[in-house]
Backbone as XML, in Angstrom:
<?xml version="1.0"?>
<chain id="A" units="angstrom">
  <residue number="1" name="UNK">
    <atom name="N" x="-6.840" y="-13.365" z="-7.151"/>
    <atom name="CA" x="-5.629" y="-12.818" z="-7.729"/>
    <atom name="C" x="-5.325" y="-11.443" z="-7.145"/>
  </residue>
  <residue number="2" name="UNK">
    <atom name="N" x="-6.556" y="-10.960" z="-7.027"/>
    <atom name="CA" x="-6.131" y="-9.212" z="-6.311"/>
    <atom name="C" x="-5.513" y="-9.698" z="-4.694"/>
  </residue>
  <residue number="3" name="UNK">
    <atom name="N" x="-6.444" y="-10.441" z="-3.992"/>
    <atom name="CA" x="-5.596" y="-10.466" z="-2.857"/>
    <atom name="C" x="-4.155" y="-10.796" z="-3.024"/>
  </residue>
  <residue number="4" name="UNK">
    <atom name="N" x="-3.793" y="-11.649" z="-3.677"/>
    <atom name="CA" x="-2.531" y="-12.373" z="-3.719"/>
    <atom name="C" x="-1.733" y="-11.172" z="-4.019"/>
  </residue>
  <residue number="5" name="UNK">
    <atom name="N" x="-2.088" y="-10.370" z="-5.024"/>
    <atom name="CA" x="-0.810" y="-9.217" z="-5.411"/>
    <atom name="C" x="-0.836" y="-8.406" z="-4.345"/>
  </residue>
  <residue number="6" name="UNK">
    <atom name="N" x="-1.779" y="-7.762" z="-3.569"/>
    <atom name="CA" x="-1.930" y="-6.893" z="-2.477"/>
    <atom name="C" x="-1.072" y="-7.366" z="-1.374"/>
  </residue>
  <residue number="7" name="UNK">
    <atom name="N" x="-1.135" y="-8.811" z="-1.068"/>
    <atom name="CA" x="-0.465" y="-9.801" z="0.362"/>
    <atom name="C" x="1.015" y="-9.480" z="-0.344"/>
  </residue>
  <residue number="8" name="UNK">
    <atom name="N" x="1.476" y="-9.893" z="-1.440"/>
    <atom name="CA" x="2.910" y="-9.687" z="-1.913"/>
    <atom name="C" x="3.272" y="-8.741" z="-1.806"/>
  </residue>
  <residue number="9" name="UNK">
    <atom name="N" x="2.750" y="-7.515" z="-1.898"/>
    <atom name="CA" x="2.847" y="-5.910" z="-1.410"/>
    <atom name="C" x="3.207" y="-5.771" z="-0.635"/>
  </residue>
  <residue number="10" name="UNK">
    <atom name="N" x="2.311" y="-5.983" z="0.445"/>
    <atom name="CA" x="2.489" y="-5.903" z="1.715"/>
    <atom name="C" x="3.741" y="-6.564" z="2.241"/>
  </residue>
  <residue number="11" name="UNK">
    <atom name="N" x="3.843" y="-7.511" z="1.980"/>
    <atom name="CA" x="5.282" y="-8.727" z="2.595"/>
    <atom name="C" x="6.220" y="-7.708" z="1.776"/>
  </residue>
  <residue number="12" name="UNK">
    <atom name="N" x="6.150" y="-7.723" z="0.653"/>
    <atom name="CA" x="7.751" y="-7.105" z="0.248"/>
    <atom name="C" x="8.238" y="-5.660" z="1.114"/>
  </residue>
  <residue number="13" name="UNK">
    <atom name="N" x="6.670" y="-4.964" z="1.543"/>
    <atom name="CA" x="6.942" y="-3.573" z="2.123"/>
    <atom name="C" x="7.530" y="-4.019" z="3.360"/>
  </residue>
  <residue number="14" name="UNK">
    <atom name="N" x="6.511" y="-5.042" z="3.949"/>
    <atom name="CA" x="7.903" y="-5.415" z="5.373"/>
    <atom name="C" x="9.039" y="-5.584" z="5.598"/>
  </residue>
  <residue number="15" name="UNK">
    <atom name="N" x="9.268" y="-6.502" z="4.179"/>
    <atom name="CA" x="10.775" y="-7.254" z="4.768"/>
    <atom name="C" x="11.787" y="-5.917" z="4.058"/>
  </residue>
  <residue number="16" name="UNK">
    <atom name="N" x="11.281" y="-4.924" z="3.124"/>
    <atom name="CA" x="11.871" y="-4.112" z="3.012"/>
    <atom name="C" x="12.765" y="-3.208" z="4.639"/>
  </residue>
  <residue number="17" name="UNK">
    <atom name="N" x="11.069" y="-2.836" z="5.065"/>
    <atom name="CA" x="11.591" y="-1.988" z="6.320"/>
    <atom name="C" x="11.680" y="-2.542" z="7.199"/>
  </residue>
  <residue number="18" name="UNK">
    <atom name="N" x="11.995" y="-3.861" z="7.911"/>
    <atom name="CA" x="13.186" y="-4.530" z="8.356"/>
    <atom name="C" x="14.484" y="-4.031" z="7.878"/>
  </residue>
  <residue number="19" name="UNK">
    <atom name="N" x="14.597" y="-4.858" z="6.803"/>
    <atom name="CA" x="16.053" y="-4.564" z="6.009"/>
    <atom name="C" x="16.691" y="-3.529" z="6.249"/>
  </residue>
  <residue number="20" name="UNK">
    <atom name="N" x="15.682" y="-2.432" z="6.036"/>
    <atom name="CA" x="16.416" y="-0.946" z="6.466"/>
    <atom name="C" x="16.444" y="-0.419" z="7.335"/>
  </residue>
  <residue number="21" name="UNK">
    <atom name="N" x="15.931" y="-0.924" z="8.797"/>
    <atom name="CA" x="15.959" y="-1.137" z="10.346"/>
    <atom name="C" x="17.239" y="-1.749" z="10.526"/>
  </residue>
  <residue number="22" name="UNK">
    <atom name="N" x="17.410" y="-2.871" z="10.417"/>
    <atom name="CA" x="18.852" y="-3.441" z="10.450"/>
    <atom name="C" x="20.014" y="-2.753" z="10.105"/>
  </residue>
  <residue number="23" name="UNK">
    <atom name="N" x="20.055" y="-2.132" z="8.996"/>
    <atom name="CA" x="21.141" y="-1.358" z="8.441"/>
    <atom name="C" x="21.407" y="-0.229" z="9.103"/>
  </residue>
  <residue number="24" name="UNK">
    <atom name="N" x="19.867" y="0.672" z="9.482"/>
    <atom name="CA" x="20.246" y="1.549" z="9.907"/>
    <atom name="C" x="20.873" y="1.574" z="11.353"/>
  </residue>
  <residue number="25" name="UNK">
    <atom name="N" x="20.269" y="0.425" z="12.038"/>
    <atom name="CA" x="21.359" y="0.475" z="13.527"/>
    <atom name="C" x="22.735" y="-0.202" z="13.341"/>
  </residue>
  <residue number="26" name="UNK">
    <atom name="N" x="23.067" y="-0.805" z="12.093"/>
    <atom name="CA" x="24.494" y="-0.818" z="11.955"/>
    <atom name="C" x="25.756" y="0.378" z="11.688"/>
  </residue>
  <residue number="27" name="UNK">
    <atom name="N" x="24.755" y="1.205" z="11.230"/>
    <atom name="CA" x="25.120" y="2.679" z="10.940"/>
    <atom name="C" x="25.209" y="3.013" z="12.489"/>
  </residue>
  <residue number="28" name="UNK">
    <atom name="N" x="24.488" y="3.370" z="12.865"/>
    <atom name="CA" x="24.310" y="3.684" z="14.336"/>
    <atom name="C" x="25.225" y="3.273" z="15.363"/>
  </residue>
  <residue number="29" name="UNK">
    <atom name="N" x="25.580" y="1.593" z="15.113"/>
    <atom name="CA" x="27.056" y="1.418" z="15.639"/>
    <atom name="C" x="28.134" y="1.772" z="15.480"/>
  </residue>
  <residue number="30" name="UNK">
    <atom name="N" x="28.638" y="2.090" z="14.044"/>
    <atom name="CA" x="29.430" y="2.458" z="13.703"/>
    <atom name="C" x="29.594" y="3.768" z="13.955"/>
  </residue>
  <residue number="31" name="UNK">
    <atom name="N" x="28.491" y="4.458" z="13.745"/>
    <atom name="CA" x="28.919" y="5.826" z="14.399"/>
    <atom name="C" x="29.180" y="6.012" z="15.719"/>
  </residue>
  <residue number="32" name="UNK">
    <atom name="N" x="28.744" y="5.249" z="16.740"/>
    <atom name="CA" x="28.874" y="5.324" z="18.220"/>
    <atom name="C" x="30.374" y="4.759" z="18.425"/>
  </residue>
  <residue number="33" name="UNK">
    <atom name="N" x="30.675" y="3.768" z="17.810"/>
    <atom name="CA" x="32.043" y="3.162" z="18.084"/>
    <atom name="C" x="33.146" y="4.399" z="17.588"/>
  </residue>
  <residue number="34" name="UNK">
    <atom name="N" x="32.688" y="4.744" z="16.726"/>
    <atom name="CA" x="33.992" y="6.391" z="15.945"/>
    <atom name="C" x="33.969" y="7.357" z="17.047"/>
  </residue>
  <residue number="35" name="UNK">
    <atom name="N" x="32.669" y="7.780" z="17.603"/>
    <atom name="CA" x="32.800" y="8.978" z="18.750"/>
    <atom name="C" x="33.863" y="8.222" z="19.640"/>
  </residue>
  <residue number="36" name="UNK">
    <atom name="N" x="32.950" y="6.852" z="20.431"/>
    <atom name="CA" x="33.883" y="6.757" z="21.454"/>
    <atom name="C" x="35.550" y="6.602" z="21.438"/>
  </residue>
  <residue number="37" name="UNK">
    <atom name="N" x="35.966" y="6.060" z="20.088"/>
    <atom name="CA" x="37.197" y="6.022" z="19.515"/>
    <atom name="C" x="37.911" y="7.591" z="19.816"/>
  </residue>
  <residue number="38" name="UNK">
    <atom name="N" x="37.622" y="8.356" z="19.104"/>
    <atom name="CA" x="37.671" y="9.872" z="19.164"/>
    <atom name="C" x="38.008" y="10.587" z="20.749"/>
  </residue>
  <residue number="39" name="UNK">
    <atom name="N" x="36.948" y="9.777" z="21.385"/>
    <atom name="CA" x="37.107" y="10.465" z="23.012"/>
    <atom name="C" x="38.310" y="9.930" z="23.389"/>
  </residue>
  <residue number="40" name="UNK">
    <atom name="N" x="38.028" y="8.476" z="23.143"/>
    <atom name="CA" x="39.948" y="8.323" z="23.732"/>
    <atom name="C" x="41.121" y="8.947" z="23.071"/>
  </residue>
  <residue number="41" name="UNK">
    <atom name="N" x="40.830" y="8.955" z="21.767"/>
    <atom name="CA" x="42.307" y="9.827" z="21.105"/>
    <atom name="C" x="42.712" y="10.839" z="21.817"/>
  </residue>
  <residue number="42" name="UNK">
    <atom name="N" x="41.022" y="11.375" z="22.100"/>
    <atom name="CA" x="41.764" y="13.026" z="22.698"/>
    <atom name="C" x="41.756" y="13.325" z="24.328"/>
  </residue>
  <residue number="43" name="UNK">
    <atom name="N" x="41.649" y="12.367" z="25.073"/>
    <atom name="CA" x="42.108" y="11.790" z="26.055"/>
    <atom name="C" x="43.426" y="11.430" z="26.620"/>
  </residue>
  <residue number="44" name="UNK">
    <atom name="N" x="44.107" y="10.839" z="25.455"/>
    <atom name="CA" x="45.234" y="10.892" z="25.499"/>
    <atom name="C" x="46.307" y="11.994" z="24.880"/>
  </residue>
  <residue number="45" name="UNK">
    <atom name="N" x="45.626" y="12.849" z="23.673"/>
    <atom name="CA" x="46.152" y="13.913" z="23.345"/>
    <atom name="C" x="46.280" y="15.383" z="24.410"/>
  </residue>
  <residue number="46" name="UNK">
    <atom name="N" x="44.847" y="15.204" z="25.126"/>
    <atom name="CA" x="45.206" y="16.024" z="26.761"/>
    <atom name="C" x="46.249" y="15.802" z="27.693"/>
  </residue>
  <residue number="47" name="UNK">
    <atom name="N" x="46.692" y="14.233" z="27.337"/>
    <atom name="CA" x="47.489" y="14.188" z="28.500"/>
    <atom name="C" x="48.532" y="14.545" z="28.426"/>
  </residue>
  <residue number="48" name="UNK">
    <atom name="N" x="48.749" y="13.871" z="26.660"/>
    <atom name="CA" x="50.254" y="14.779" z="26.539"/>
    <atom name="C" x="50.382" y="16.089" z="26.362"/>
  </residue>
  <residue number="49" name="UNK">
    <atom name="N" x="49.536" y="16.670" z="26.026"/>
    <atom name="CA" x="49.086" y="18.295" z="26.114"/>
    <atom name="C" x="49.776" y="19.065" z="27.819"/>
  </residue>
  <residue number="50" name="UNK">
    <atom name="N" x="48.696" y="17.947" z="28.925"/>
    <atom name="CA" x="49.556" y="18.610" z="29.884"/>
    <atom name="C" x="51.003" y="18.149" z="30.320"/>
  </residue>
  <residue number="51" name="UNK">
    <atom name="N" x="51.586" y="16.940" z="29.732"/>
    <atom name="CA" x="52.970" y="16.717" z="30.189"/>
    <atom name="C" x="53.851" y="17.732" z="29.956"/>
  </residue>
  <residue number="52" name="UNK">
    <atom name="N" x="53.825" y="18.237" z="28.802"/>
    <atom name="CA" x="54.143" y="18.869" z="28.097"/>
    <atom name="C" x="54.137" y="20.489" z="28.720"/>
  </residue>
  <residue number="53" name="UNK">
    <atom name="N" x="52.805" y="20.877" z="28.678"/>
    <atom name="CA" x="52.633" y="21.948" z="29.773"/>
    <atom name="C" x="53.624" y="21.450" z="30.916"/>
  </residue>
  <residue number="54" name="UNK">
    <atom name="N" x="53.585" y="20.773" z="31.681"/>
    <atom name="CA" x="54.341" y="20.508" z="33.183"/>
    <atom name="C" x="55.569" y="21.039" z="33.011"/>
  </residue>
  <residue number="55" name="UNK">
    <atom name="N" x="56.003" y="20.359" z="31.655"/>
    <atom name="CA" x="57.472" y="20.075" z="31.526"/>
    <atom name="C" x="57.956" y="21.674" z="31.017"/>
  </residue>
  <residue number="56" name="UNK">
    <atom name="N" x="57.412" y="22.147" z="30.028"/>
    <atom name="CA" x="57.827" y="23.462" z="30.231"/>
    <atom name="C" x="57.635" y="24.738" z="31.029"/>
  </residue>
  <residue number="57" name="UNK">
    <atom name="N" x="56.942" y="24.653" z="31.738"/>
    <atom name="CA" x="56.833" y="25.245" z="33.601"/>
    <atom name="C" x="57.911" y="25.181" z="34.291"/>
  </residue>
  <residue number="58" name="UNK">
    <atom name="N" x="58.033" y="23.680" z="34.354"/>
    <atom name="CA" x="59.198" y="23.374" z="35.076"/>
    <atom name="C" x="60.580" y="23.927" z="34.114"/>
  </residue>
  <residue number="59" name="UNK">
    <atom name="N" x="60.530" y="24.234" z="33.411"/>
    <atom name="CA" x="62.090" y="24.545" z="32.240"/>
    <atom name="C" x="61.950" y="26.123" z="32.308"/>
  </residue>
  <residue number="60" name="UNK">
    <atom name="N" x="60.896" y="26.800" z="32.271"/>
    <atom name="CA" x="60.694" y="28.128" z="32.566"/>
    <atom name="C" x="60.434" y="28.510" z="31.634"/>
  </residue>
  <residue number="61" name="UNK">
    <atom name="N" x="60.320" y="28.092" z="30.555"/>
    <atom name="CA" x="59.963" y="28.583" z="28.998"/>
    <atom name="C" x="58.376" y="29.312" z="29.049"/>
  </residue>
  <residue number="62" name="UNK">
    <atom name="N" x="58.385" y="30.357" z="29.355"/>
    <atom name="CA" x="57.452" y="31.256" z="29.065"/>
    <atom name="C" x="56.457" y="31.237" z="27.876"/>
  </residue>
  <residue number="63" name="UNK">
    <atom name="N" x="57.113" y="31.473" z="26.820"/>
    <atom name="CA" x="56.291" y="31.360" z="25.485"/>
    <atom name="C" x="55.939" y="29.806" z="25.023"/>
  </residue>
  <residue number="64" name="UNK">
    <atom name="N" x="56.642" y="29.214" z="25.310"/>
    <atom name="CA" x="56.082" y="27.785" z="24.891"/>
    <atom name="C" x="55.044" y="27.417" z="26.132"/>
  </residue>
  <residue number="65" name="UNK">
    <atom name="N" x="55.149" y="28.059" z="27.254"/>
    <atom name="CA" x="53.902" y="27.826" z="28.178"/>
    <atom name="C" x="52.751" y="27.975" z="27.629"/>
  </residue>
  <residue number="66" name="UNK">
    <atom name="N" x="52.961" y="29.600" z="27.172"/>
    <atom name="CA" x="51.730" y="30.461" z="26.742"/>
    <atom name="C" x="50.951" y="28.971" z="25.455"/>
  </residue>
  <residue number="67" name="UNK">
    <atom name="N" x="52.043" y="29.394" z="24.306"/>
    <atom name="CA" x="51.219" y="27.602" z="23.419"/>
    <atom name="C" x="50.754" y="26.363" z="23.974"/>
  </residue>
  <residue number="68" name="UNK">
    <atom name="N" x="51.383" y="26.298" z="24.835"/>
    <atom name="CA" x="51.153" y="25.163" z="25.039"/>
    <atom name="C" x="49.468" y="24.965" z="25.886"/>
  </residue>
  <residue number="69" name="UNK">
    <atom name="N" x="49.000" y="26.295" z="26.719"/>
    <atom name="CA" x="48.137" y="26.233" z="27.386"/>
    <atom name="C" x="47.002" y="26.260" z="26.358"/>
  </residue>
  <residue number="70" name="UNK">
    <atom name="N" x="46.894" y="27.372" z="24.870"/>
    <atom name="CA" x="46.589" y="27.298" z="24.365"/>
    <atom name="C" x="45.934" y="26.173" z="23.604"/>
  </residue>
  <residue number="71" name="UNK">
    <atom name="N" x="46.974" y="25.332" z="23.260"/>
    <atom name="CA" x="46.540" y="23.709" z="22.425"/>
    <atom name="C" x="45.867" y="23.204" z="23.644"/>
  </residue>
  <residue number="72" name="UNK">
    <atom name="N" x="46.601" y="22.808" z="24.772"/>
    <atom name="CA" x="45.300" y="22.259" z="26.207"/>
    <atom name="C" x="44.032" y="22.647" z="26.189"/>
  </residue>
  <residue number="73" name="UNK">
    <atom name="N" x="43.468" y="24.021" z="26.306"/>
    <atom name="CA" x="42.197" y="24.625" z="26.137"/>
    <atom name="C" x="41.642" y="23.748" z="24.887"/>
  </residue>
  <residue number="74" name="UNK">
    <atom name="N" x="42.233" y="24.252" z="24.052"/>
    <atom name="CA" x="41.308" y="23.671" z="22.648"/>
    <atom name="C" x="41.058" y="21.927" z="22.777"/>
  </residue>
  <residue number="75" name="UNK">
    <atom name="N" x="42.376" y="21.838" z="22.981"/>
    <atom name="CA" x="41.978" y="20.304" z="22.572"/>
    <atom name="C" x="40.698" y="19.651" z="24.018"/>
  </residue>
  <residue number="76" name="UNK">
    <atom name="N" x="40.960" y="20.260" z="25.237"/>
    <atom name="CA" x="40.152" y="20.262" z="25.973"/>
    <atom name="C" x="38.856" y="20.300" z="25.899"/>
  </residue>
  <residue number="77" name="UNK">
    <atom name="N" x="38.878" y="21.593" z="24.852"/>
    <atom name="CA" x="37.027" y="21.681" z="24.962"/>
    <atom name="C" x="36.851" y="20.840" z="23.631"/>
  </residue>
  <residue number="78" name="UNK">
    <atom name="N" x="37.658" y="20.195" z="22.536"/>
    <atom name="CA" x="36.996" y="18.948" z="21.889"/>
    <atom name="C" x="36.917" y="18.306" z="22.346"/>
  </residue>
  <residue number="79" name="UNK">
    <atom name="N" x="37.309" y="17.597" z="23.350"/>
    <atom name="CA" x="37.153" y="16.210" z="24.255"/>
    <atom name="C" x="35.396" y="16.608" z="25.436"/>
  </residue>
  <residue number="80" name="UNK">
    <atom name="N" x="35.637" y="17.923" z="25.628"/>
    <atom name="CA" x="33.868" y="18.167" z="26.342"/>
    <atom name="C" x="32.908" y="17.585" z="25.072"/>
  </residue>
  <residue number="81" name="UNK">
    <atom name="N" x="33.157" y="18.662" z="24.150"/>
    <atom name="CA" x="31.903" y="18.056" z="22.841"/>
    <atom name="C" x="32.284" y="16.479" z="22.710"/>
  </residue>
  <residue number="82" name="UNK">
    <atom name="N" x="33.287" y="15.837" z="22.424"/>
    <atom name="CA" x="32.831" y="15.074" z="21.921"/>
    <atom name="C" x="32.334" y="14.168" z="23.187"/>
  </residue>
  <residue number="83" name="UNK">
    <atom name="N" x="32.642" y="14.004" z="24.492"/>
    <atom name="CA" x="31.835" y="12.922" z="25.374"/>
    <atom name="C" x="30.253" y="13.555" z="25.204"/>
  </residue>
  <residue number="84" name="UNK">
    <atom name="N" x="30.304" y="15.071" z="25.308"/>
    <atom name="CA" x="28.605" y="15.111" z="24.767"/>
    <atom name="C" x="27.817" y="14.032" z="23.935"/>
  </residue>
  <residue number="85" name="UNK">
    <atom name="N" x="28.480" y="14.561" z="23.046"/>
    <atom name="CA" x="27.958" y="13.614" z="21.918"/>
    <atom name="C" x="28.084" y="12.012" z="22.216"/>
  </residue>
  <residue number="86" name="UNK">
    <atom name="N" x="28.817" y="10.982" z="22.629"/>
    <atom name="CA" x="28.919" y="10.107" z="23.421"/>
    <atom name="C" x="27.603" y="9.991" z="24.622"/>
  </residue>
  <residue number="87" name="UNK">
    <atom name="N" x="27.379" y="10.552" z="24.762"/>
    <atom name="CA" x="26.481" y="10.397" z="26.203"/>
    <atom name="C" x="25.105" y="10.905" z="25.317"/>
  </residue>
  <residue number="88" name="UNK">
    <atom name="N" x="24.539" y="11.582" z="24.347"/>
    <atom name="CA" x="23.684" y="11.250" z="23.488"/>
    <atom name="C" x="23.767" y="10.260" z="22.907"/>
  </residue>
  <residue number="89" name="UNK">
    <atom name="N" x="24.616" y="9.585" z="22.474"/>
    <atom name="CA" x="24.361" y="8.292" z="21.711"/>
    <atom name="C" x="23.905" y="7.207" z="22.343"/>
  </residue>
  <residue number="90" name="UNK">
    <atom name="N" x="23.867" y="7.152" z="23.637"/>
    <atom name="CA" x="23.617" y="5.998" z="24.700"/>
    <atom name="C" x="21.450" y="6.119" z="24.182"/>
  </residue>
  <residue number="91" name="UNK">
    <atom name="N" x="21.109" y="7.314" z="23.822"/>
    <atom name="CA" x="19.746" y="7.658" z="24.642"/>
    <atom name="C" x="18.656" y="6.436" z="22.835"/>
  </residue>
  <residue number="92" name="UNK">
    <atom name="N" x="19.480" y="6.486" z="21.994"/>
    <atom name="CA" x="18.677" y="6.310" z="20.702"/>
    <atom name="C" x="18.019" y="7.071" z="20.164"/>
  </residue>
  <residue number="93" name="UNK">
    <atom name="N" x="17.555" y="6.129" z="19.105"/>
    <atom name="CA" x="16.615" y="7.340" z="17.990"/>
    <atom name="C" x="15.486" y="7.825" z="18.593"/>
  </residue>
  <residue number="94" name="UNK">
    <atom name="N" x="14.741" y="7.060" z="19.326"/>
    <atom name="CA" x="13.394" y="7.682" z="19.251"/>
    <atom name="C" x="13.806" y="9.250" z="21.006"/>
  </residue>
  <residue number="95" name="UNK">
    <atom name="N" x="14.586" y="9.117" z="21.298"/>
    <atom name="CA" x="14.969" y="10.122" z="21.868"/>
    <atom name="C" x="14.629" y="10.203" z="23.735"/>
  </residue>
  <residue number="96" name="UNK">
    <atom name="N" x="14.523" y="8.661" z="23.807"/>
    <atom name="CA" x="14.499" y="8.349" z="25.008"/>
    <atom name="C" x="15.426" y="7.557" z="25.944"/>
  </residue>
  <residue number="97" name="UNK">
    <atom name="N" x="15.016" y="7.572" z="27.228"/>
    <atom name="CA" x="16.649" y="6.780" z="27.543"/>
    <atom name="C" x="16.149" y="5.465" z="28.034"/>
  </residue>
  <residue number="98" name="UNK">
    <atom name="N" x="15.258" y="4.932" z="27.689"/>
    <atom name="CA" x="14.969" y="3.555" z="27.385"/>
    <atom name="C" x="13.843" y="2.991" z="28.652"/>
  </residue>
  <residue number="99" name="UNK">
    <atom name="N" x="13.896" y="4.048" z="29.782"/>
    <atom name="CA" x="12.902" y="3.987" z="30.947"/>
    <atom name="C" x="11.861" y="4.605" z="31.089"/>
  </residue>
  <residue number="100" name="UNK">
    <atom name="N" x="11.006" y="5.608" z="30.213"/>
    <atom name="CA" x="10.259" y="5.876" z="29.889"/>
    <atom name="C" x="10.436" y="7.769" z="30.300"/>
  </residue>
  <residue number="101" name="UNK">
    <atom name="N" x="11.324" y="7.665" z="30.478"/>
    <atom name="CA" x="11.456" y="9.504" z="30.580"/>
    <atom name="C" x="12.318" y="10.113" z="28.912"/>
  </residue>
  <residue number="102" name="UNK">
    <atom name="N" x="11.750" y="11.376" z="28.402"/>
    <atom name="CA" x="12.353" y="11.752" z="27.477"/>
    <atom name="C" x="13.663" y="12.609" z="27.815"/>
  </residue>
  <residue number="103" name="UNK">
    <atom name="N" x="14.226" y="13.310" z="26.815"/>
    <atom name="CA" x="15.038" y="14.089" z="27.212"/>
    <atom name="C" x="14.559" y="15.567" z="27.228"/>
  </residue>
</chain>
């Protein structure tokens, strides 16, 4: 009887942490799929950032240059962080990139 409750222990502790192995790399997808989502938004928010820039260069508008270079920069350097973060997510949890070198 003691073994039997000890073996049930044990099995329930496994299929527990399975269970929560599974989940947690569904999490893990989901978060990787939102970054890369994100990089394209602001991918395309650069671009119109610089049309925009172009277009008022070309019109001569001075002060709307000045803003406009402004929002480019920024939104620019969110699009650096976030492919950062993108290009960490490739490596996984245990913090390797899957060939036996760490980071």
């Amino acid at each position: 009887m003691r073994k039997t409750k000890w073996f049930a222990s044990l099995a329930l502790a496994a299929g527990m942490m399975v269970a929560g192995t599974s989940a947690a790399s569904a999490q893990d997808w989901r978060d990787v799929r939102h970054d890369y989502n994100r990089v394209e938004t602001l991918r395309n928010t650069v671009a119109r950032d610089r049309a925009r820039l172009a277009q008022d260069t070309r019109f001569g508008n001075r002060r709307q240059v000045a803003r406009d270079r402004e929002t480019l920069d920024r939104h620019e350097a969110e699009l650096r962080a976030a492919m950062r973060d993108t290009r960490f997510d490739n490596r996984g949890a245990s913090g390797s990139y899957g060939n036996g070198y760490r980071r």
